[in-house]
C-alpha positions as CSV (number, residue, x, y, z in Angstrom):
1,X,0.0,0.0,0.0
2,X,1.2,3.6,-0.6
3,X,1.0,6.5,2.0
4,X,-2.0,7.8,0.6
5,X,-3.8,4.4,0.5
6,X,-2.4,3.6,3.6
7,X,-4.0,7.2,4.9
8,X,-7.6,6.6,3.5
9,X,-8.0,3.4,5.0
10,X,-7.0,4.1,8.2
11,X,-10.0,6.5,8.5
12,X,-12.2,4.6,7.0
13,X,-11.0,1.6,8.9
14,X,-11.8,3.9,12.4
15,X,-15.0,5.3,11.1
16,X,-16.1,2.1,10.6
17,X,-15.7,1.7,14.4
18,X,-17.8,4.3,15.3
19,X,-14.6,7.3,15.1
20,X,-15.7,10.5,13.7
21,X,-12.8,11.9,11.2
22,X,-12.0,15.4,12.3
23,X,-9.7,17.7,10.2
24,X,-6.3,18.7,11.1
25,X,-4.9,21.4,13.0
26,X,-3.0,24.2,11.7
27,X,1.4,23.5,12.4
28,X,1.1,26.8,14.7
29,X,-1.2,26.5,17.5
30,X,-4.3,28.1,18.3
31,X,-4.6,28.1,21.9
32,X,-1.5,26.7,23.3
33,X,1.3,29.6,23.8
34,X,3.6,27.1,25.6
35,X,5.1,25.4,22.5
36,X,5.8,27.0,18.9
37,X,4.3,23.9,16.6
38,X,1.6,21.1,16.8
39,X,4.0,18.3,17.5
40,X,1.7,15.4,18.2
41,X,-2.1,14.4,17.7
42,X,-2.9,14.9,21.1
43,X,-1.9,18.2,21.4
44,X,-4.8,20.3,19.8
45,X,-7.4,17.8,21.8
46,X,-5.9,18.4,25.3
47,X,-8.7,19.9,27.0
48,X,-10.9,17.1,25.8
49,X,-8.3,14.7,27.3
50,X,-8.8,16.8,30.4
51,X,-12.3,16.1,30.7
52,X,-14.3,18.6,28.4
53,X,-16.6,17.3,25.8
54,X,-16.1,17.2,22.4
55,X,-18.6,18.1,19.8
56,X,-18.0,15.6,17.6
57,X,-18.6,12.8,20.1
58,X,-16.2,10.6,22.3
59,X,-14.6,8.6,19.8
60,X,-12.2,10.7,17.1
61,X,-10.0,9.5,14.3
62,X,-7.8,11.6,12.2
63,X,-4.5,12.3,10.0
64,X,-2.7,15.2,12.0
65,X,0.5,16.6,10.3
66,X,3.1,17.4,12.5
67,X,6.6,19.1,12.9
68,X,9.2,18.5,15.5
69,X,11.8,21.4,15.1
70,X,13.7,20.0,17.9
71,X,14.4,16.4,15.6
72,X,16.4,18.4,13.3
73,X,19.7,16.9,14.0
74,X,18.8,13.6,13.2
75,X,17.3,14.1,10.1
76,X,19.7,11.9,7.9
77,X,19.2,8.8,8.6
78,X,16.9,6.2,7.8
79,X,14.1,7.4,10.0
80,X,13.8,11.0,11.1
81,X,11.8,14.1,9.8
82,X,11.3,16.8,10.9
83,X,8.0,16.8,9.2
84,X,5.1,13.8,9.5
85,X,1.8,13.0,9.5
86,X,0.8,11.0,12.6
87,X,-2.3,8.6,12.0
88,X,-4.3,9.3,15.3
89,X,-7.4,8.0,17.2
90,X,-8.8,8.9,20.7
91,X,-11.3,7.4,23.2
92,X,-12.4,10.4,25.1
93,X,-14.0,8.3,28.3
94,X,-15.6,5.2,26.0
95,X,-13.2,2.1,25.2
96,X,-9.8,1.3,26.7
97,X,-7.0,-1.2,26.4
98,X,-9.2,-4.2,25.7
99,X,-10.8,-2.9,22.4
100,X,-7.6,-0.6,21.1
101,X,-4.6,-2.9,21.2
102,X,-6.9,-5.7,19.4
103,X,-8.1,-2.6,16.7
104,X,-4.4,-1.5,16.1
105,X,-3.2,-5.0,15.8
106,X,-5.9,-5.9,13.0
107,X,-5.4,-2.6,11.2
108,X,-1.8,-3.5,11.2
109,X,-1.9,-7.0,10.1
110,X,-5.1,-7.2,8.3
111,X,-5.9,-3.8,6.2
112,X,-1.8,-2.9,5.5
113,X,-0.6,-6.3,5.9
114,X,2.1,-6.3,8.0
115,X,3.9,-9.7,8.6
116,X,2.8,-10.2,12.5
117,X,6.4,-11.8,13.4
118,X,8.2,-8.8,13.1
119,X,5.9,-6.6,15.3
120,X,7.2,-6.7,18.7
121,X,5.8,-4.4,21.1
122,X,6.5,-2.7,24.5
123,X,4.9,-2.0,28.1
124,X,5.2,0.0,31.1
125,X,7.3,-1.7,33.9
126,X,5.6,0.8,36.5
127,X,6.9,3.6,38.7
128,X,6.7,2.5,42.5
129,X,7.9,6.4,43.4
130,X,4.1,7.8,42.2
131,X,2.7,4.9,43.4
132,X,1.4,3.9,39.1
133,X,1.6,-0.2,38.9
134,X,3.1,-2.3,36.4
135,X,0.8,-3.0,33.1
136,X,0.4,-6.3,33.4
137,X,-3.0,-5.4,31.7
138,X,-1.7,-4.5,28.1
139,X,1.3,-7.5,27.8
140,X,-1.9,-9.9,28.6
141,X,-3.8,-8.3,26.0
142,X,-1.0,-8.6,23.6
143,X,-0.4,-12.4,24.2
144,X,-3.1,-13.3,23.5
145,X,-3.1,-11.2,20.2
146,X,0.5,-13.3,19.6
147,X,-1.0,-16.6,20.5
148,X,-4.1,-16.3,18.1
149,X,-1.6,-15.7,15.1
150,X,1.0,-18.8,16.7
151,X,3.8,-16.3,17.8
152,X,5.2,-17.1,21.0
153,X,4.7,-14.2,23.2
154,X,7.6,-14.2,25.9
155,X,8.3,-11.2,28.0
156,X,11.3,-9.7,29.7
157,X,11.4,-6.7,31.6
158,X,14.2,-4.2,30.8
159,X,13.5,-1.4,32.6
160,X,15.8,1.7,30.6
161,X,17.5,1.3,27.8
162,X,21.0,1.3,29.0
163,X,19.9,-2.0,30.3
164,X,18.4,-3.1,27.6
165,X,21.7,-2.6,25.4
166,X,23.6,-4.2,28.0
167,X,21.4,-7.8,27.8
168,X,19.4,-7.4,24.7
169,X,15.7,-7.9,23.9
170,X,16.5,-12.4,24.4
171,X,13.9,-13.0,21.5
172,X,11.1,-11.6,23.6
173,X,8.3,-10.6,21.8
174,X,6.9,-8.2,25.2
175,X,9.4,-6.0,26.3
176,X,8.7,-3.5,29.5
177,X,10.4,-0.5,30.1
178,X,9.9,2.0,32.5
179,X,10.3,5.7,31.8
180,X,10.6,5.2,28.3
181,X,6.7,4.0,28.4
182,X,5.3,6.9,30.1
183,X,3.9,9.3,27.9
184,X,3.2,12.9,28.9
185,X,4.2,16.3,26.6
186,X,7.2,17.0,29.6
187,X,8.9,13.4,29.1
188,X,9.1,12.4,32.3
189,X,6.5,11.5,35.2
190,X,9.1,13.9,37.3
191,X,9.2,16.9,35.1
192,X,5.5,17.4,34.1
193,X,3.7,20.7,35.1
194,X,0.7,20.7,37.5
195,X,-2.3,19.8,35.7
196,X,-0.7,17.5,32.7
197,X,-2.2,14.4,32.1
198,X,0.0,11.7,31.0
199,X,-0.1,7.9,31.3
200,X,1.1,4.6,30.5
201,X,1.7,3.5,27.0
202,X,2.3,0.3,25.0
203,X,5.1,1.2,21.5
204,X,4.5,-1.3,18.4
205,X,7.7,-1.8,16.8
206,X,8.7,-3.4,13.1
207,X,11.6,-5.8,13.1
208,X,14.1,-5.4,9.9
209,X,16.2,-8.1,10.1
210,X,18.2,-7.3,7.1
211,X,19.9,-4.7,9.2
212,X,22.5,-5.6,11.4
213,X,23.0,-4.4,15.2
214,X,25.5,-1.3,14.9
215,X,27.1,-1.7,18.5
216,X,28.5,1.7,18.4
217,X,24.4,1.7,20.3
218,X,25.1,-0.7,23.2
219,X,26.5,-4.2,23.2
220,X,23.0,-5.7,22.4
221,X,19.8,-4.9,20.3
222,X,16.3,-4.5,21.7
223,X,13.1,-2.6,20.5
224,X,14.3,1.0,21.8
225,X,18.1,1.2,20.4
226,X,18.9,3.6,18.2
227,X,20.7,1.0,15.7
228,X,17.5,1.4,13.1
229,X,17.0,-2.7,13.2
230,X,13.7,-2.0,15.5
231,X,11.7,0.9,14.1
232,X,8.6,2.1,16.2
233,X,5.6,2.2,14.4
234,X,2.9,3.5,16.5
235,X,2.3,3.8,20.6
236,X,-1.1,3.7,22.5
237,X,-1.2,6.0,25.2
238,X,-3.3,5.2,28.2
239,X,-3.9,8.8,29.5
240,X,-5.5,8.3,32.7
241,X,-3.7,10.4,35.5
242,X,-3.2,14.0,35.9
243,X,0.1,15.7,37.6
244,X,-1.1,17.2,41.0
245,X,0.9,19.2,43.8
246,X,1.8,16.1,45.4
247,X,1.7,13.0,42.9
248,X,-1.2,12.0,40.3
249,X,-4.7,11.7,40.4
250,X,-7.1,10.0,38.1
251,X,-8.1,11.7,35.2
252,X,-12.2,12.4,35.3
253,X,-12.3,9.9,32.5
254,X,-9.8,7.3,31.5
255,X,-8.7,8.3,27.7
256,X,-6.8,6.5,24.6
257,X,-4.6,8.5,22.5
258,X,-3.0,6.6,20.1
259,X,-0.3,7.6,17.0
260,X,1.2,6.1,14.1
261,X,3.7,7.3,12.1
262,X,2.6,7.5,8.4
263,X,5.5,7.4,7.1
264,X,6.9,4.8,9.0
265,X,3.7,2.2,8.4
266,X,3.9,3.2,4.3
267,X,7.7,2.0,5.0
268,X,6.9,-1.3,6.8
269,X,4.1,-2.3,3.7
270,X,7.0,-2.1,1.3
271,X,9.3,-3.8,3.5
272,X,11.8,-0.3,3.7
273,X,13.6,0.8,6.4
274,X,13.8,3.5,4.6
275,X,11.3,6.4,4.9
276,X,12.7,8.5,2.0
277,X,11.7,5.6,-0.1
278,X,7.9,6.4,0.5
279,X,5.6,7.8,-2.5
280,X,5.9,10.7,0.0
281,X,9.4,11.8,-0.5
282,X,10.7,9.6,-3.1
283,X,9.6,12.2,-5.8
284,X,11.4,14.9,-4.4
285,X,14.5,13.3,-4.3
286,X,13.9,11.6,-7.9
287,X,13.9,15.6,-8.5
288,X,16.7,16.1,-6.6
289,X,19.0,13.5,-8.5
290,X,17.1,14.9,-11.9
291,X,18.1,18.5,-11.1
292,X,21.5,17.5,-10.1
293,X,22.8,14.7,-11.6
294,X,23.8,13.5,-8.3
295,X,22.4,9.7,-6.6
296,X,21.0,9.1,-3.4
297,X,22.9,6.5,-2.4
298,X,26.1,8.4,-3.0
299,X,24.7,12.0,-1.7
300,X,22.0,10.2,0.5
301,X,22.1,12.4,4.1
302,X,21.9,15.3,1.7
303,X,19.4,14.3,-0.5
304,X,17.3,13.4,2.9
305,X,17.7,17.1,4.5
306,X,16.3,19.0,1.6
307,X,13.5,16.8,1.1
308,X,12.1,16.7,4.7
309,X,13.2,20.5,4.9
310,X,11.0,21.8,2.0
311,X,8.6,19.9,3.0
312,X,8.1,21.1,6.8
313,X,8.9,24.5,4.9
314,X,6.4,23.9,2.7
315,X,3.6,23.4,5.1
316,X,4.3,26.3,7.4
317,X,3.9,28.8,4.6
318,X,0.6,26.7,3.9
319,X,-0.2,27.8,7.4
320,X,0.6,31.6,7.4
321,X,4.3,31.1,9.2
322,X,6.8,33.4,6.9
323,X,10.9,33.4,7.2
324,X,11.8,35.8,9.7
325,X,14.1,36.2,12.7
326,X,11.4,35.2,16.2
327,X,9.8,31.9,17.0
328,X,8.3,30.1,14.0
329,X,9.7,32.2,12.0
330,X,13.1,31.3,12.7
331,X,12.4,27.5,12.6
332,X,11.1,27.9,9.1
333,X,14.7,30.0,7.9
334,X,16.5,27.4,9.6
335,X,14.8,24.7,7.4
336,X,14.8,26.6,4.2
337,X,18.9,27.8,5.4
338,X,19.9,24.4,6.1
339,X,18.0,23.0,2.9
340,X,20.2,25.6,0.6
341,X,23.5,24.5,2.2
342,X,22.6,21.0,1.5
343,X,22.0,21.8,-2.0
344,X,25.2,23.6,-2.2
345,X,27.0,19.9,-2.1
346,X,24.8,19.0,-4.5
347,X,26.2,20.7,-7.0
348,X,23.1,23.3,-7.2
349,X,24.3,26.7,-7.2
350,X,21.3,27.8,-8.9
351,X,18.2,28.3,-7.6
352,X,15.8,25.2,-7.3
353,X,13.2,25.8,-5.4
354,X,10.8,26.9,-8.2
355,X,11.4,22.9,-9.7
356,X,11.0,21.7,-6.2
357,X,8.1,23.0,-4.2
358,X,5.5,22.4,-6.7
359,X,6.7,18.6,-6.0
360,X,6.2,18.6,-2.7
361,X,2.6,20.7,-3.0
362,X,1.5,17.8,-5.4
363,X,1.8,15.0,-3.0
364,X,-0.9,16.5,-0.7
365,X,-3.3,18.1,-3.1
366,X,-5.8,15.5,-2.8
367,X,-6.0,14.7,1.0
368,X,-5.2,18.5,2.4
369,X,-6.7,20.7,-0.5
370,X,-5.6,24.2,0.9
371,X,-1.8,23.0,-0.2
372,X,-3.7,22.8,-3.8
373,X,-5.5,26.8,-3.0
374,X,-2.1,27.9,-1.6
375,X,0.5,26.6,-3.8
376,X,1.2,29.9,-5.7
377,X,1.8,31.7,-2.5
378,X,4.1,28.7,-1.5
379,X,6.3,28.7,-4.0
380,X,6.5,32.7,-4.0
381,X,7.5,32.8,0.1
382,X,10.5,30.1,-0.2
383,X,11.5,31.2,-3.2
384,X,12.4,34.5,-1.9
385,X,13.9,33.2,1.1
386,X,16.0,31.0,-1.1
387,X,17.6,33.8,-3.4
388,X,18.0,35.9,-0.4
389,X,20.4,33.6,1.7
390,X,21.9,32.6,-1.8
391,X,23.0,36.1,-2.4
392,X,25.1,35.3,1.2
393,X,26.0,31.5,1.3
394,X,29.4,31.7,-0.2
395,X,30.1,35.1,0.9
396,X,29.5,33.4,4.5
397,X,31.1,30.7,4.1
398,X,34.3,32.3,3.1
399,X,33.5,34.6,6.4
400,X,33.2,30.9,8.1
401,X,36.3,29.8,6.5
402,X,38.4,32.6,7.9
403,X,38.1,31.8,11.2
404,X,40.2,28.2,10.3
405,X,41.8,28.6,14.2
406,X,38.9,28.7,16.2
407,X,35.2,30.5,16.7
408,X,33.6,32.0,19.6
409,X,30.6,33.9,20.0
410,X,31.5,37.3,18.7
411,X,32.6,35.2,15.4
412,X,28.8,33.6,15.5
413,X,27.2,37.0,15.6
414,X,29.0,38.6,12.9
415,X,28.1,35.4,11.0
416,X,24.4,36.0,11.9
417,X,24.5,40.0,11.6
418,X,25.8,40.1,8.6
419,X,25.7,37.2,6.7
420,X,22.6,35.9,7.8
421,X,23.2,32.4,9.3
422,X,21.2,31.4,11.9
423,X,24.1,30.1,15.0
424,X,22.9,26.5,14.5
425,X,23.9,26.4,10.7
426,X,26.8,28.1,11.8
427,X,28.0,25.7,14.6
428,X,26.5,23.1,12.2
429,X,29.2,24.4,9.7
430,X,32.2,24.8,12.0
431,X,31.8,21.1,12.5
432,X,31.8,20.2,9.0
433,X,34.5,22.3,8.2
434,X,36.6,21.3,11.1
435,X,36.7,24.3,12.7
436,X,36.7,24.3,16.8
437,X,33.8,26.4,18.8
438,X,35.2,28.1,22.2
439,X,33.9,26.9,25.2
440,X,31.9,30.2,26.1
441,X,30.3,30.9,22.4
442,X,27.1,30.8,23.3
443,X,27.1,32.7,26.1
444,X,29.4,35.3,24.3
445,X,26.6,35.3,21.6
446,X,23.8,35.7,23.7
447,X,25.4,38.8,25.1
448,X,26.4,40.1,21.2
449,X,22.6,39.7,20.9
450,X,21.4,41.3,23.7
451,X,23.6,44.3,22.9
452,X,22.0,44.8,19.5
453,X,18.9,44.8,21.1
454,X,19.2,47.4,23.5
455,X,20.9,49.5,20.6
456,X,17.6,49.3,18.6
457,X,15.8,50.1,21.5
458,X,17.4,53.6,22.2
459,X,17.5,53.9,18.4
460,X,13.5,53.2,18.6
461,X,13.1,56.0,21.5
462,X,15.3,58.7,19.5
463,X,13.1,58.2,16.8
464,X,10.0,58.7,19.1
465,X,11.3,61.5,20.6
């Protein structure tokens, strides 16, 4: 199955189990000034995981795109974007474990046809300190899910994943861990605010065993290392306390909040551990190796960058963000920034963002039509912001160059002031091009900064006066 097929029958798939589809959310939003970007499914339904009602009933379904600004060092490799579409489906007080483990697993199996001996899955071990138990609950659930399809279904607790590296996953098909299945927005049980629910949550994971266990990630493989042999597919989230003063309380209502990665499920169906080789983003890097003659397995972390950049890009202009220098803003020059210099390796000096943008408005025409309405505008924004920092890239890099025995912060802000690279592509640069960064840059640029700003401040006033 393709993405989009992959997409439609998930919905329909829900809908058929009594799930009303609900449209996205815009990437910036709406009501929720404590991060810049919708980063997950959950995040625009919070109050209705808190206990308000929604008006489209208790049971919800729907295909939320997302962007995680804070992922953008690892996109790269095999896995990572910056960019996705999660696959999303919530019981607001109605069903729990018993009827969403056994509706993932079908979904999984039965409509994309996943081969059910490379799923393995993981639990919550519990967390004696806040006084939240072991689920014992969601492991029976998914033996007997094993058992009915004639997989063995042994367990082994692991607890963290340094442990888990140190004896491996033993062939279980259950793993439990402890932090690493609790699921709140903070990350931790310890560090979420007053007020945040959160819960236990049980990860499916897809086994590609024609990847071998890179041991530069522990000693041993298990669902959660980093290696890329385990890939996690989807997680359940049993939301069901809320962070008090002193501990957790139940939640008014016991809820489900469950993603899948898109991308990562299109993967799986063609049997890729590979998300670039999706119908997704394989076009725009069949572009990219049109345009410049390059291939992706020889110019592959570079070919990866540009096509998850444009695309996050790409969607943040669909929803009003533009290039600038504060909060979303700045994420979106980053990507487009970053994007550019990656190109520059490439080969393309020109500009290609007219060629490439239209590619990536084309793959979502159908299912999110305001990409279709907005194109036009698209293309204009980025492609602006790409002749602008193209007029500075080399000069910039030169600049970069100069400073061969070292950088600190007052290099960084001359960099930023007057070239126009953002400090992470900066840093990001230094490291490519061997260059050493000063213990104190940061803090030496933060002051640079801060010094600007109080000059355009009294410039402001003089002005006024």
């Amino acid at each position: 199955m393709d993405a989009d097929d992959i997409r439609r029958s998930y919905l329909e798939f829900m809908a058929e189990r009594g799930h009303v589809v609900i449209p996205r959310a815009p990437l910036i939003p709406r009501d929720d000034p404590t991060t810049l970007f919708t980063g997950s499914g959950m995040q625009p339904l919070l109050p209705y995981l808190l206990g308000a009602d929604h008006p489209a009933g208790r049971r919800l379904t729907d295909s939320q795109t997302c962007l995680r600004a804070q992922d953008i060092d690892e996109v790269g490799d095999n896995r990572h974007t910056t960019f996705f579409e999660m696959l999303g489906n919530w019981s607001l007080g109605d069903y729990f474990k018993a009827e969403q483990l056994p509706q993932v697993w079908e979904f999984l199996t039965a409509r994309v046809g996943l081969d059910p001996t490379r799923i393995y899955v993981s639990c919550f071990s519990g967390d004696p300190e806040h006084g939240i138990g072991k689920d014992t609950e969601s492991a029976r659930i998914w033996t007997d899910l094993f058992t009915a399809a004639g997989i063995s279904a042994d367990q082994v607790d692991l607890g963290t994943e340094a442990h888990g590296a140190e004896v491996g996953s033993q062939d279980a098909r259950i793993s439990f861990y402890g932090k690493k299945n609790w699921w709140c927005r903070g990350g931790s049980a310890d560090s979420m605010p007053v007020g945040e629910p959160g819960g236990p949550d049980s990860e499916i994971f897809y086994l590609y065993p024609q990847i071998d266990h890179d041991p530069a990630y522990g000693a041993h493989c298990h669902p959660n290392c980093d290696c890329g042999r385990y890939i996690e597919l989807g997680n359940s989230v049993f939301m069901e306390y809320k962070r008090t003063e002193t501990g957790f309380e139940p939640l008014p209502r016991r809820n489900v909040d469950y993603g899948g990665g898109l991308a990562r499920i299109a993967a799986a169906s063609i049997d890729s551990p590979d998300v670039y080789r999706i119908d997704l983003l394989w076009p725009i890097v069949a572009k990219l190796q049109e345009l410049s003659g390059r291939s992706y397995e020889t110019d592959t972390v570079a070919m990866r960058v540009i096509a998850d950049h444009l695309r996050g890009a790409t969607f943040l202009a669909v929803d009003g963000v533009r290039p600038s220098n504060k909060e979303q803003g700045y994420v979106m020059r980053r990507l487009v920034r970053r994007a550019v210099r990656y190109a520059f390796d490439l080969g393309l000096q020109q500009d290609f963002f007219p060629d490439i943008v239209p590619t990536v408005a084309g793959l979502y025409t159908d299912h999110y039509p305001e990409v279709a309405e907005r194109a036009a505008n698209v293309v204009a924004v980025l492609v602006k912001e790409e002749k602008a920092f193209r007029r500075t890239l080399n000069k910039g890099i030169r600049q970069l160059r100069a400073y061969r025995s070292g950088i600190g912060g007052a290099e960084l802000f001359v960099l930023y002031d007057t070239f126009g690279f953002p400090v992470e592509l900066s840093t990001e640069e230094a490291g490519r091009q061997g260059i050493g960064l000063s213990d104190d840059w940061r803090a030496e640029f933060d002051a640079k900064m801060a010094e600007q700003r109080a000059r355009s401040q009294a410039a402001t006033k003089m002005k006024i006066a």
